[in-house]
C-alpha positions in Angstrom: 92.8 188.9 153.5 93.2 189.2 149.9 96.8 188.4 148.4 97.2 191.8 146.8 96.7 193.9 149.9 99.2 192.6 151.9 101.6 195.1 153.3 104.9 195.0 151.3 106.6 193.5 154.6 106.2 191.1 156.8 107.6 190.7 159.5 108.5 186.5 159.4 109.9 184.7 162.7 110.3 180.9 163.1 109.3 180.6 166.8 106.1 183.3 166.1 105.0 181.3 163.8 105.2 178.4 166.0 103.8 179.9 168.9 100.0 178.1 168.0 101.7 175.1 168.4 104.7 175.1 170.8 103.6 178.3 172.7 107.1 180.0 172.4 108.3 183.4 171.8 110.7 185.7 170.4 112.0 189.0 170.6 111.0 191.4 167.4 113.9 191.8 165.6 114.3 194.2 162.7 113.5 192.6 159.0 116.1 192.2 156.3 115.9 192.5 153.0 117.2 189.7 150.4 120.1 192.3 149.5 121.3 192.3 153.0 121.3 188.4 153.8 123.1 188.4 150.2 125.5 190.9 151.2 126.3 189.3 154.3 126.6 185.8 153.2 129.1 187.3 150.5 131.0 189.0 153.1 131.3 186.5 156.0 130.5 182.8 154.6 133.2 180.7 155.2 133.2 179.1 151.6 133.8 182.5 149.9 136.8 183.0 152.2 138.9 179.5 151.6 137.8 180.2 147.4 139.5 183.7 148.2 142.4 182.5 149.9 143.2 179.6 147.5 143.2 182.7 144.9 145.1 184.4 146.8 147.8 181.9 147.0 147.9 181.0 143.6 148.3 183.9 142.1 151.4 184.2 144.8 152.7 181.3 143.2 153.2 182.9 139.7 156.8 184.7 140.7 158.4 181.6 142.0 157.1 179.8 138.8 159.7 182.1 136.9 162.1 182.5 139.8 165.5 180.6 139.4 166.8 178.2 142.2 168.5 179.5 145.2 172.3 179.8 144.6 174.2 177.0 146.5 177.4 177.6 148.7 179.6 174.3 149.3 182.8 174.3 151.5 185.1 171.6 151.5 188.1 169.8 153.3 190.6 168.6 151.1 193.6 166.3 152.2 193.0 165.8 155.5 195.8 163.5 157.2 195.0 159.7 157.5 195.7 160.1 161.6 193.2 162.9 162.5 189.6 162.8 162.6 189.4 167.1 162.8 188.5 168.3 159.1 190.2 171.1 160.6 193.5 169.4 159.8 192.6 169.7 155.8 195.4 170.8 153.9 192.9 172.4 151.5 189.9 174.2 151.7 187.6 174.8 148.9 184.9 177.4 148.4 182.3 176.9 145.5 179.6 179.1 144.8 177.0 177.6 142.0 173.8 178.6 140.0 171.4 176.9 138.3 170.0 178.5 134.8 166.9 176.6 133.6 166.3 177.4 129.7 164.3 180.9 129.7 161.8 179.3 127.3 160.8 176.5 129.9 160.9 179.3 132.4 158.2 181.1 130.2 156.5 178.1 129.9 155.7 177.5 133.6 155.2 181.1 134.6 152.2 180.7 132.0 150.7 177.7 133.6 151.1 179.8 137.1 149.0 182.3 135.4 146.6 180.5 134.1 146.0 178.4 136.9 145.7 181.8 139.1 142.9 182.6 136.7 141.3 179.3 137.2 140.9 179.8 140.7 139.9 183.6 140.3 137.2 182.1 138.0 136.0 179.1 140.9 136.2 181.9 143.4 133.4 184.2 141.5 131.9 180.6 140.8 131.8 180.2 144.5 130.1 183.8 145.1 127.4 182.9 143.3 126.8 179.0 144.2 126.7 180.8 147.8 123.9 183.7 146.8 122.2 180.5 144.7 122.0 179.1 148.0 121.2 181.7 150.2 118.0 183.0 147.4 116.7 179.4 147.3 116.6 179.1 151.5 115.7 182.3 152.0 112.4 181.9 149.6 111.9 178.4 151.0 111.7 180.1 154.3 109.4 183.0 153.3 107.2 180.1 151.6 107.2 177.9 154.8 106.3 181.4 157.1 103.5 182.6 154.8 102.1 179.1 154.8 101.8 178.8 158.1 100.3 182.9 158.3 98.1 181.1 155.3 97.0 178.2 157.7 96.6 180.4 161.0 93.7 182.7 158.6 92.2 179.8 157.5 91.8 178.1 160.9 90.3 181.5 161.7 87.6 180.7 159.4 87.7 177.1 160.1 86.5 178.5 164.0 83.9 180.6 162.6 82.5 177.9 160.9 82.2 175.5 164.3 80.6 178.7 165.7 77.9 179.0 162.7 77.6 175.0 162.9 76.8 175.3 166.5 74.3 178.1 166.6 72.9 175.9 163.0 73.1 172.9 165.5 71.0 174.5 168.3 68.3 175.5 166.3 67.9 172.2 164.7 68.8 173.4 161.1 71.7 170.9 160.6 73.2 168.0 163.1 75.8 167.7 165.5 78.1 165.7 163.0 78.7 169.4 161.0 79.9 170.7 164.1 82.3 167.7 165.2 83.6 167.4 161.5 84.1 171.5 161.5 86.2 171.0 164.9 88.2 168.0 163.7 89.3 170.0 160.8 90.4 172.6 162.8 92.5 170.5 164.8 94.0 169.0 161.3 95.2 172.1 160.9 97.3 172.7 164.3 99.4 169.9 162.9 99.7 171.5 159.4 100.7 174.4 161.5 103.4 173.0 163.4 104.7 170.8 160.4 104.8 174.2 158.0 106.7 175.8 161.2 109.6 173.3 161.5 110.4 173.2 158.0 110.6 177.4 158.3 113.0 176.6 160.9 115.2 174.6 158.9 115.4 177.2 156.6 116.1 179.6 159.0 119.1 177.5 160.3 120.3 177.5 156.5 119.7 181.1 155.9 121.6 182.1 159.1 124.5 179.4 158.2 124.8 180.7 154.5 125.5 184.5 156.5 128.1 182.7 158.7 125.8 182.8 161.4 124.7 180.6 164.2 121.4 178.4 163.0 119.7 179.1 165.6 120.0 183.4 165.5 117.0 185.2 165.7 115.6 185.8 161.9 113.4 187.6 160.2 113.1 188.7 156.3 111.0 191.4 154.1 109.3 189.9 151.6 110.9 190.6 148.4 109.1 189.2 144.8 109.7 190.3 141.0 107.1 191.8 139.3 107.9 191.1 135.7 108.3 188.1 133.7 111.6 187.1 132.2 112.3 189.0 128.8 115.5 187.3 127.5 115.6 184.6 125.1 117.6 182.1 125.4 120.4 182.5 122.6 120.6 186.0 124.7 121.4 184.4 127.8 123.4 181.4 126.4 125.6 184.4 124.6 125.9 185.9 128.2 126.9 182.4 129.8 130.4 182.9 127.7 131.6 185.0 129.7 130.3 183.4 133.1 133.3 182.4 135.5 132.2 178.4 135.0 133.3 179.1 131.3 136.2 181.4 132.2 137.3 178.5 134.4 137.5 176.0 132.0 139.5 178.2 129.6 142.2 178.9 131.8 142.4 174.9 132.2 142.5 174.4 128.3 145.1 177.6 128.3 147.0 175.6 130.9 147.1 172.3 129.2 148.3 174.3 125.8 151.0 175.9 127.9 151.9 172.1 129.6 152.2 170.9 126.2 154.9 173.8 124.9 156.8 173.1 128.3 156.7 169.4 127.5 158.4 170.1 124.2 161.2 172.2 125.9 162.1 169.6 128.1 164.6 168.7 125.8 166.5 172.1 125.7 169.6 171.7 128.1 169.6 173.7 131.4 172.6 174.8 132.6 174.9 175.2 135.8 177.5 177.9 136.3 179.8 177.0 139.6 182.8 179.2 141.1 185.3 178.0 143.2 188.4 179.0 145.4 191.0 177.0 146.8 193.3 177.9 149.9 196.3 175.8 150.7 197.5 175.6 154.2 201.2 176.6 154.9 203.8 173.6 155.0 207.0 173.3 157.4 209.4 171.1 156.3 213.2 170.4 157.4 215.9 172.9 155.1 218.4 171.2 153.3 221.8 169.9 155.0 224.1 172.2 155.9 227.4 171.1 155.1 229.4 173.5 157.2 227.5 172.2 160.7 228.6 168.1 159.4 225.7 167.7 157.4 222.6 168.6 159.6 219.6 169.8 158.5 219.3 173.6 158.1 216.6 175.5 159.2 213.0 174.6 158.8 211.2 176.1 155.8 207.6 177.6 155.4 206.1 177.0 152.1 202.5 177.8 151.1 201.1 177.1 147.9 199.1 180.1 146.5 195.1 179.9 146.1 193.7 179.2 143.1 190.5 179.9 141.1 187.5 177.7 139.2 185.0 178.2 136.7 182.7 175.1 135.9 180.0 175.0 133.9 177.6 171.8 133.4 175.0 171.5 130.8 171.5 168.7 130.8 171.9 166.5 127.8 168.4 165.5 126.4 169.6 161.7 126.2 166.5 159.8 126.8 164.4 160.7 123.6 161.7 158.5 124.5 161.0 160.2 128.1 160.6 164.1 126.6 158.1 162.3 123.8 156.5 160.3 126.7 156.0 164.1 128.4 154.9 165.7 125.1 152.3 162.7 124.0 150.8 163.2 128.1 150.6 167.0 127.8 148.8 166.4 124.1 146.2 164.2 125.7 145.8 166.6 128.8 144.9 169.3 126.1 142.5 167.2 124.4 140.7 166.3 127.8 140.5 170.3 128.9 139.0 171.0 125.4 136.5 168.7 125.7 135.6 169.4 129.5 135.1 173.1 127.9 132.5 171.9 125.8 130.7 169.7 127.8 130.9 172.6 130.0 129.1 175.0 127.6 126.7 172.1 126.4 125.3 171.6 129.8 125.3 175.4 130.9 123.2 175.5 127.8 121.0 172.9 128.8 120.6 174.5 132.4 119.6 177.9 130.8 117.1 176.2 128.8 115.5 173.9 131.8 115.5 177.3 134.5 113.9 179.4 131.5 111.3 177.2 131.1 110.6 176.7 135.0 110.6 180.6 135.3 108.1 181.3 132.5 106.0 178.6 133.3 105.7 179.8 137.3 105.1 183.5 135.7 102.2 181.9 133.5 100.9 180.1 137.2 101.4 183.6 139.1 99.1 185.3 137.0 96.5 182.2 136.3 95.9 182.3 140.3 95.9 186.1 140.5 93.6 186.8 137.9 91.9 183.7 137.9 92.1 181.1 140.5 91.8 183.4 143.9 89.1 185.1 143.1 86.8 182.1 142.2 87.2 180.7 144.9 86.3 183.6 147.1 83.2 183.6 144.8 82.8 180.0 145.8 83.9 180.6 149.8 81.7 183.5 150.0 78.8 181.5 148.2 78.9 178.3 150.6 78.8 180.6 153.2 75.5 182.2 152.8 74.2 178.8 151.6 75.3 177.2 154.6 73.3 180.2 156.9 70.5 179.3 154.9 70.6 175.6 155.2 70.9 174.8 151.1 74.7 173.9 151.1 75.8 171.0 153.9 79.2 171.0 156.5 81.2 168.8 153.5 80.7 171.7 150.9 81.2 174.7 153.2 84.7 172.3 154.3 85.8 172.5 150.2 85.4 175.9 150.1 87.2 177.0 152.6 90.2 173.9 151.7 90.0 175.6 147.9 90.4 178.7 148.7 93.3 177.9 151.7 95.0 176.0 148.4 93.8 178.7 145.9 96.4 181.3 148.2 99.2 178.7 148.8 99.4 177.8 145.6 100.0 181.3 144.6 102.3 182.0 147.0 104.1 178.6 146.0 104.8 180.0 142.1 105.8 183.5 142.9 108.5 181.6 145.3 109.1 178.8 143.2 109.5 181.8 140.0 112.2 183.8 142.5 114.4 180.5 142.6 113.9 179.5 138.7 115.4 183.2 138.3 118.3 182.2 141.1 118.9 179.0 138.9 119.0 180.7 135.5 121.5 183.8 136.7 123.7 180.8 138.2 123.2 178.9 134.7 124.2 182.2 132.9 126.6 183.3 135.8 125.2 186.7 136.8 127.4 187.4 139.5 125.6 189.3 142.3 127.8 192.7 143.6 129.7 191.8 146.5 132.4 194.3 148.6 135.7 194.5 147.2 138.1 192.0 147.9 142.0 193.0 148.0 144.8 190.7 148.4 146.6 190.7 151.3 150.0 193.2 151.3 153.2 191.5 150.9 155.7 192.6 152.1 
């Protein structure tokens, strides 16, 4: 069957494809599309979730960046006699109620790191969305590849049989020996091992395919076959404008954002914080004996309640920059921590460049192969098949020649089917290169309450 008249889908299942060689079966199951597995894997890989989540909890992490500490409430016993263990017994009890006020600028400072490191990780997880469709484009085509193949090898055994037949009716006649028809049934038995080999590898890429969706690797599968039908337009100063804006890029310039904001915090480490305390002290009442009466001989009067009144505090403490040598220590780190960011951010862009550049080239080079076998390639070598065929029936071409044609034109349709899968994952490479995010449902943070 020619190439160009197959039907738009096919209908591709690991174990039907194995059933020459294992004799199993499975239960039809409806096709999807490349949009759908994509769509899926978005929605329920596991990968996408924790990149989502660690989001998620960064960017929760940007109020208490700018928060102040909790308040702290101390009580304490005061004077407590030297023959009691109750603190009860205290004479005194204090109340303090104090705050600490870190320097708004420092405050600034870290609620900016917060925020950029939020955006860091909102940046790895659209990174991670399209690592994950990378992955799920390059199994999915390796499957469809391995499927084909083996649909590829199933037709050619089919002429490989036809061939024994011809050999044998050649063979009873006394046109040609029985070595054509033993070398015509060998090869066909060759190929029940090419067969089963091309089947297990479509099975591992099944059992990625369903793990990218979140899936168990051994679920039923089945795919429409999907190709481009245009070369790639864009050159590459296009594409290497659009990687800019890619989330690898956006990534690194949150970090170099970060270190810039580590380094302005570093120099405000020296600006005193401060603590503002509050404090209330209650005295117990006293009994002690009255003064001597002098109209009862000089006995003690009365006893007498006294009870000092409660008083009031007001303390503040302030953080004195002593240690010069520590905050330029801090300021000298955060300086070299900057100067590493900047230059991860270019080697970033230098070998996002280079990436573009290598998946470009693969993708116009498989276009140029696509076209070479469609227009070329294929239909020689039905030329040649068809040829060796009617010199066979006549006896002027021998078993070894009829064997190559049918071999080069088997190779003739793999190969094709090779570059146009080989050109769908040089495309998956250079939209991860450029970081062409694929659509994906909308993902809300959770409510806080």
């Amino acid at each position: 069957m020619n190439m160009q008249n197959r039907g738009l889908i096919l209908t591709l299942t690991v174990i039907t494809i194995l059933f020459n060689a294992t004799g199993l079966s499975l239960a039809a199951q409806a096709p999807l599309s490349l949009d759908e597995v994509l769509a899926a894997a978005l929605k329920t890989n596991p990968a996408i979730t924790e990149a989502q989540k660690r989001w998620e909890e960064k960017q929760n992490r940007v109020p208490l960046a700018r928060a102040l500490p909790n308040p702290k409430l101390g009580i304490m016993k005061d004077d407590i006699p030297t023959n009691s263990f109750n603190p009860l017994d205290g004479m005194m009890t204090e109340y303090t109620l104090s705050q600490e006020f870190m320097n708004p600028g420092k405050l600034d400072a870290m609620g900016k790191m917060a925020e950029s490191d939020a955006a860091m990780s909102a940046a790895e997880y659209e990174a991670k969305k399209l690592d994950i469709s990378t992955q799920v484009k390059q199994a999915y085509y390796d499957y469809l590849y391995n499927s084909q193949a083996v649909q590829i090898m199933q037709e050619n055994q089919q002429l490989m049989k036809q061939l024994v037949d011809l050999a044998q009716i050649n063979y009873s006649t006394g046109m040609v020996a029985l070595q054509d028809t033993l070398k015509a049934q060998t090869e066909v038995s060759k190929m029940d091992v090419e067969i089963a080999s091309m089947g297990a590898m479509a099975s591992a890429a099944s059992g990625k395919v369903n793990t990218l969706m979140g899936r168990s690797a051994n679920a039923p599968l089945s795919v429409k076959e999907v190709f481009r039908t245009t070369a790639p337009t864009q050159t590459f100063d296009t594409l290497s404008k659009q990687s800019l804006s890619g989330p690898a890029v956006r990534g690194m310039e949150q970090q170099v954002e970060m270190a810039k904001n580590g380094v302005d915090l570093a120099k405000r480490l020296s600006n005193p914080d401060f603590e503002l305390s509050l404090g209330r002290k209650s005295y117990k009442s006293m009994t002690t004996a009255g003064p001597a009466d002098p109209s009862m001989g000089g006995m003690p009067g009365p006893d007498v309640t006294t009870r000092q009144p409660s008083t009031w505090s007001i303390g503040v403490m302030a953080m004195i920059p002593l240690w010069g040598d520590k905050n330029q220590a801090e300021v000298k780190s955060a300086n070299s921590n900057l100067e590493a960011s900047q230059a991860a951010l270019q080697n970033m862009k230098n070998m996002q460049a280079m990436d573009i550049q290598m998946a470009l080239s693969d993708a116009q080079a498989y276009w140029r192969q696509i076209e070479l076998y469609q227009k070329v390639v294929i239909p020689q070598s039905e030329a040649t098949y068809q040829a060796a065929i009617v010199g066979y029936g006549s006896g002027k071409v021998d078993m070894m020649d009829m064997l190559e044609g049918v071999n080069t034109l088997r190779n003739a349709k793999l190969a094709l089917y090779k570059a146009k899968v080989e050109y769908e994952k040089a495309m998956a490479n250079l939209e991860k290169a450029v970081g062409k995010a694929p659509e994906a449902p909308k993902l809300e943070m959770a409510n806080k309450e």
